[in-house]
TORKE-355691 format. One record per residue (C-alpha): residue number from 0; x, y, z. Coordinates in nm, 3 decimals, padded with zeros to 5 digits. Last residue first. Layout:
! TORKE-355691
(NUM (X Y Z))
...
***
This chain:
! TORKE-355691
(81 (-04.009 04.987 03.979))
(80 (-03.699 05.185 04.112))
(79 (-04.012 05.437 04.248))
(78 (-03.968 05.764 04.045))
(77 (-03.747 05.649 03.776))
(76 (-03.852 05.311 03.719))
(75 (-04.248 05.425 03.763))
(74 (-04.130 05.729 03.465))
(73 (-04.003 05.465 03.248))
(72 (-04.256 05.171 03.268))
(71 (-04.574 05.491 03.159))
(70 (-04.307 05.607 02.897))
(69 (-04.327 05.247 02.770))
(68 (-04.693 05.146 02.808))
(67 (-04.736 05.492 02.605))
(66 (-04.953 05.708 02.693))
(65 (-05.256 05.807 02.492))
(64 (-05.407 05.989 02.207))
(63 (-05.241 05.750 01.914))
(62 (-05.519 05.779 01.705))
(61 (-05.709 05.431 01.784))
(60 (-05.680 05.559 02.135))
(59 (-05.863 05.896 02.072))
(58 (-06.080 05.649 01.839))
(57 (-06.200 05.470 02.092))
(56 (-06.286 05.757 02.349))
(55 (-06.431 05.922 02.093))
(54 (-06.655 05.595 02.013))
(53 (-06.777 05.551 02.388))
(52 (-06.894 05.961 02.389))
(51 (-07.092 05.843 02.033))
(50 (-07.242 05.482 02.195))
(49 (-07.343 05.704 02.532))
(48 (-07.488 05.915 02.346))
(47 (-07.685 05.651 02.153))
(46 (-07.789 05.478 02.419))
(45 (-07.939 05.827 02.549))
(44 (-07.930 06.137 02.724))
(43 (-07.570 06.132 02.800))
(42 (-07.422 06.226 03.135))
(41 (-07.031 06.199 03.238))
(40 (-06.962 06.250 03.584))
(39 (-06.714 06.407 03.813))
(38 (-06.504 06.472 03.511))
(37 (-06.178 06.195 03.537))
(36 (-05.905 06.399 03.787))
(35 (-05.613 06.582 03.646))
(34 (-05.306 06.388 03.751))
(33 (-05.061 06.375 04.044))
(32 (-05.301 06.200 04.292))
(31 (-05.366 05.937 04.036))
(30 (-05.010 05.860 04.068))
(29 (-04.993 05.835 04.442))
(28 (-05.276 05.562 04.412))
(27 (-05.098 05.391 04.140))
(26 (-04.761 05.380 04.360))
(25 (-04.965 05.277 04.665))
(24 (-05.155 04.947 04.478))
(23 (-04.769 04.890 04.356))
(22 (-04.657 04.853 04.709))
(21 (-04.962 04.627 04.823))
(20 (-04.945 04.443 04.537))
(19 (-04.542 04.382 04.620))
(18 (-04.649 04.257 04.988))
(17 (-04.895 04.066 04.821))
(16 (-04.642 03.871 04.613))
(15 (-04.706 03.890 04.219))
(14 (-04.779 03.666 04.016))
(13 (-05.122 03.839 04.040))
(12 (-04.986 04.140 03.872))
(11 (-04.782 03.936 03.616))
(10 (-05.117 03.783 03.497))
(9 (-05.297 04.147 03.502))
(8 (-04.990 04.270 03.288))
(7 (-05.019 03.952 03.028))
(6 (-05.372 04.037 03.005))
(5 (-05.375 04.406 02.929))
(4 (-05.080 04.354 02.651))
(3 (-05.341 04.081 02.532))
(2 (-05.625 04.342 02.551))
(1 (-05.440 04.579 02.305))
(0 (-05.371 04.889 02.563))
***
């Protein structure tokens, strides 16, 4: 997510009321629930390492390796009315 797309979403975030927070805290939590976990850890050896596993992660996004904001909107509006 370009980092203004990322700002404008954290600014409507804290817009919002707590109670709807709250409810949209419990809708990501469900949601990570549904998904393959992150690896338990990641370990690299060195800066460098760490610089090269940073890079893929990069260039995954770069390459279109992600979901999109809008399919992301659609399946919250369908599952929660959100």
């Amino acid at each position: 997510m370009p980092q203004e797309d990322y700002s404008k979403a954290l600014n409507a975030i804290l817009a919002m009321t707590y109670q709807q927070r709250l409810s949209l805290l419990s809708v990501l939590a469900e949601s990570l629930q549904e998904k393959e976990p992150a690896p338990a850890s990641v370990t690299v050896s060195s800066g460098e390492e760490l610089r090269q596993k940073l890079d893929e992660g990069l260039s995954d996004i770069e390459a279109g390796r992600v979901i999109p904001a809008a399919a992301v909107n659609q399946r919250l509006r369908e599952k929660y009315g959100i």
